[in-house]
C-alpha positions in Angstrom: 137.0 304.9 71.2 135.2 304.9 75.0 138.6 304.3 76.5 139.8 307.9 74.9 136.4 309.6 75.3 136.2 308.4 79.2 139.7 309.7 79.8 139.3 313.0 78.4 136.0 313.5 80.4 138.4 312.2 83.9 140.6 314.8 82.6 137.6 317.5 82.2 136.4 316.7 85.8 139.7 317.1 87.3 140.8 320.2 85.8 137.6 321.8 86.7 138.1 320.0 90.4 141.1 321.5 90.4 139.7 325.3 89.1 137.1 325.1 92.2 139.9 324.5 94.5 141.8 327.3 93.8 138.8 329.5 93.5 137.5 328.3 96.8 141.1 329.0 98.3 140.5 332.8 97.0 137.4 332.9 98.5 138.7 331.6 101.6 141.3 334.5 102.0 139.4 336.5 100.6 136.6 336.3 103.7 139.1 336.1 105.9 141.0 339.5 104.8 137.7 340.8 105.5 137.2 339.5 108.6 140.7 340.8 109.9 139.7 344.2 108.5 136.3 344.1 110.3 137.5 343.6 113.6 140.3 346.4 113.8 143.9 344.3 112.9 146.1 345.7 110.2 149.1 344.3 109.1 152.2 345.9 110.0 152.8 349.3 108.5 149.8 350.1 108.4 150.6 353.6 109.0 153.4 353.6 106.0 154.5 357.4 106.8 157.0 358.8 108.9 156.0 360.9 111.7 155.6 364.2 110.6 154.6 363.3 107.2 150.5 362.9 107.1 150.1 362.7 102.9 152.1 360.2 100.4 151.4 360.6 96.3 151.2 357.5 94.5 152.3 358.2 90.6 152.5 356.0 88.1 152.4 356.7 84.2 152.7 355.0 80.9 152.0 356.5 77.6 150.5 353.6 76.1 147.8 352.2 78.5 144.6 354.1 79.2 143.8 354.3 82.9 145.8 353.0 85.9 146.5 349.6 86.5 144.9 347.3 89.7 148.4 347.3 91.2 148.0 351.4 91.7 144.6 351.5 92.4 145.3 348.7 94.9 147.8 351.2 96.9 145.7 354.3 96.5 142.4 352.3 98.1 145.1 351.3 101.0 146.2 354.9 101.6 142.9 356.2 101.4 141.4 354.0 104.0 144.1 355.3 106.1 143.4 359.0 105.5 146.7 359.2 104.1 146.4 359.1 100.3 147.6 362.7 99.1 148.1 364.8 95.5 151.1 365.7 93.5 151.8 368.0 96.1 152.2 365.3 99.7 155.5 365.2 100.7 156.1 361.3 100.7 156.0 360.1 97.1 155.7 356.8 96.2 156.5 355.8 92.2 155.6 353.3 90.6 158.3 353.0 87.7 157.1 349.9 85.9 154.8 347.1 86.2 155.1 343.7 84.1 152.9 340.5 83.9 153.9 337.7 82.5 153.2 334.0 81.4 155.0 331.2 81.0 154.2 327.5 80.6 155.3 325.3 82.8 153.9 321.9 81.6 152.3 319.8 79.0 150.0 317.3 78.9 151.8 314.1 77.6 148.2 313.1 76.2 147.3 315.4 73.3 150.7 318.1 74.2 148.2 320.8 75.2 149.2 323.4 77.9 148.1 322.5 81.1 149.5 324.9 83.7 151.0 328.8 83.1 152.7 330.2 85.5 151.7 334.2 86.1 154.4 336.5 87.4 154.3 340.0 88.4 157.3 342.5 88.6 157.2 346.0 89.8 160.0 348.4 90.0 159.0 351.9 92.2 160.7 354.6 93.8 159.9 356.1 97.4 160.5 359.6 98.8 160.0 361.9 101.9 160.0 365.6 101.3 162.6 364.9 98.2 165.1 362.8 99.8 165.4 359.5 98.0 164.7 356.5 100.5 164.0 353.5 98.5 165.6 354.0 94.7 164.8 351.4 91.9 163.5 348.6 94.6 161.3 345.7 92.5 159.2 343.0 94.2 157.9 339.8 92.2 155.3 337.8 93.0 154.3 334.4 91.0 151.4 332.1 90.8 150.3 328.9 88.9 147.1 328.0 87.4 145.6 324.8 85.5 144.7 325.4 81.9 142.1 323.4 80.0 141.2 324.2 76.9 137.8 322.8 76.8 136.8 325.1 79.7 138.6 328.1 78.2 135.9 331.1 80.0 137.0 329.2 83.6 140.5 329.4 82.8 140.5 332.9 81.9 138.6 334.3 85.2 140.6 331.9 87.2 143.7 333.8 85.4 142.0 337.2 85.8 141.0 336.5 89.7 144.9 335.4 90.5 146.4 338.7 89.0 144.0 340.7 91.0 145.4 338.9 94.2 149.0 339.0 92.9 148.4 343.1 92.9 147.0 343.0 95.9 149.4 340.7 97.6 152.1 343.5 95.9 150.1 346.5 97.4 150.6 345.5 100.6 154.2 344.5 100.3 155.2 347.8 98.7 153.8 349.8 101.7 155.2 347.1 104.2 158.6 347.7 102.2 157.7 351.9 102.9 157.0 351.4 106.6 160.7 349.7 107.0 162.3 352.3 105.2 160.1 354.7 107.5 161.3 352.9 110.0 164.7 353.7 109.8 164.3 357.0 108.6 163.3 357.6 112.2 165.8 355.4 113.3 
């Protein structure tokens, strides 16, 4: 009976090992998206708009969800830090036509056959536009991630799962506009 009860406690330590690890990795980036901000870099595209074009409309809509999700918050925060977030009335249009999340396990434990890692994956599918003329059409960008799952530490598990979708959108956010700037690009082009 020790033999069992000191291996599920090896297992509790690890799995929450394991939780600070990744958490501390978030952090990490986290600070130092911060301090890349602070000092004046942006990542390419940061200006996502043609020239001429100084406004770009983010829409996004879905009848059965109150409020817009993280992903299009995400992109409106970016635009308006770059004076460029617009109304329904901006002549670039940028819209988001779906966004999925899902989860998947991706392993067992061969002790007790209790999930011990999902695997997160988000899909969005948007549309772009410059003063009506279709330059991206249907385009859809996935981004996955994998997190340890313990049951006994269920609360950790669940902010850990919370925190990674939070970075996935964010992650998505900037590829969306990065995906913008090269259409912009050869628009110009």
């Amino acid at each position: 009976m020790k033999s069992i009860s000191s291996g599920l406690s090896g297992r509790r330590a690890t799995a929450r090992s394991r939780i600070r690890r990744r958490l501390g990795g978030l952090v990490v980036a986290s600070i130092f998206t911060l301090l890349l901000a602070g000092c004046g870099f942006h990542m390419m595209g940061a200006s996502p708009l043609p020239e001429g074009v100084d406004r770009m409309y983010v829409s996004y809509s879905d009848d059965y969800q109150v409020g817009d999700p993280p992903l299009v918050e995400t992109l409106r925060q970016r635009l308006r830090e770059r004076h460029v977030l617009g109304d329904s009335g901006a002549p670039a249009r940028l819209a988001i036509r779906g966004i999925e999340n899902r989860q998947r396990i991706i392993s067992v434990s061969p002790v007790d056959g209790q999930v011990a890692e999902y695997e997160l994956t988000t899909t969005v599918v948007f549309d772009y536009t410059v003063n009506d003329a279709s330059q991206l059409q249907n385009e859809k960008l996935s981004v996955s991630r994998s997190y340890s799952f313990d049951n006994t530490e269920r609360l950790a598990a669940e902010q850990e799962q919370r925190e990674l979708l939070t970075a996935m959108h964010e992650e998505l956010s900037n590829l969306i506009l990065l995906r913008v700037a090269t259409a912009n690009e050869k628009l110009a082009g």
